[in-house]
N, C-alpha and C positions, 0 to 999 in steps of 0.2 A: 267825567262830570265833576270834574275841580273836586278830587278826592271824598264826596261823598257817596252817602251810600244810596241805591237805587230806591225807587218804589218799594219794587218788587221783593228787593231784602229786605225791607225792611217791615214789609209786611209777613214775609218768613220768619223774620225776629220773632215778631208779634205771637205766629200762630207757635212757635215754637216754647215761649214765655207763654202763654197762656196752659200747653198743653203741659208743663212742670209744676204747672199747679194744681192745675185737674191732679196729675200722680201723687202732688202732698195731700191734696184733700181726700182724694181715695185711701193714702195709706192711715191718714187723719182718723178714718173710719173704722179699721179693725188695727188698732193700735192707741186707745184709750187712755192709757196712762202719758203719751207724747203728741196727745192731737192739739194741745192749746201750739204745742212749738212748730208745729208740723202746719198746722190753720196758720197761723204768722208768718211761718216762711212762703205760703201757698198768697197768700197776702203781699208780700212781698214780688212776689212776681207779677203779681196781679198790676201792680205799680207799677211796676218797670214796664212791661207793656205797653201801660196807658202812658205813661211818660212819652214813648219812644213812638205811637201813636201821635200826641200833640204835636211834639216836637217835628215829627213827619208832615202835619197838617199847615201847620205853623208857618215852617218853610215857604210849602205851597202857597200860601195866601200870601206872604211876601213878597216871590215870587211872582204874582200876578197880578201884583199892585205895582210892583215896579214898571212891568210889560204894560199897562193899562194907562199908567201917567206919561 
C-alpha cells in the first residue's frame, strides 16, 4: 500500500493511544502531588490520537476525491 500504514493499524494506534492515557489519568487519581503532570501527559496522547485519527480521515477523503473526478 505505497508504504503506508492500514486502516486497521492505525486504528490500533488510536485504541492503543487512547488507552495510555486512560493509565495517566487513573494514576492522576491516587497520586495527588503529580496529577497536573500526569493529566498533561494523559492530554497528550489524547492529541496524538486525534491527530493520527484526522490525519487517517483526511487521507480517505482525498482519496476519494481523486477516485470520484
Amino acid at each position: 500500500m505505497n508504504g503506508q500504514i492500514t486502516g486497521h493499524a492505525i486504528l490500533e494506534n488510536v485504541r492503543r493511544y487512547r488507552g495510555i492515557a486512560s493509565l495517566y489519568r487513573q494514576t492522576a487519581a491516587f497520586r495527588p502531588d503529580q496529577s497536573w503532570s500526569l493529566l498533561e501527559q494523559a492530554r497528550d496522547w489524547e492529541a496524538r490520537a486525534l491527530r493520527e485519527l484526522e490525519a487517517y480521515f483526511a487521507a480517505r477523503m482525498d482519496y476519494a476525491a481523486t477516485r470520484a473526478a
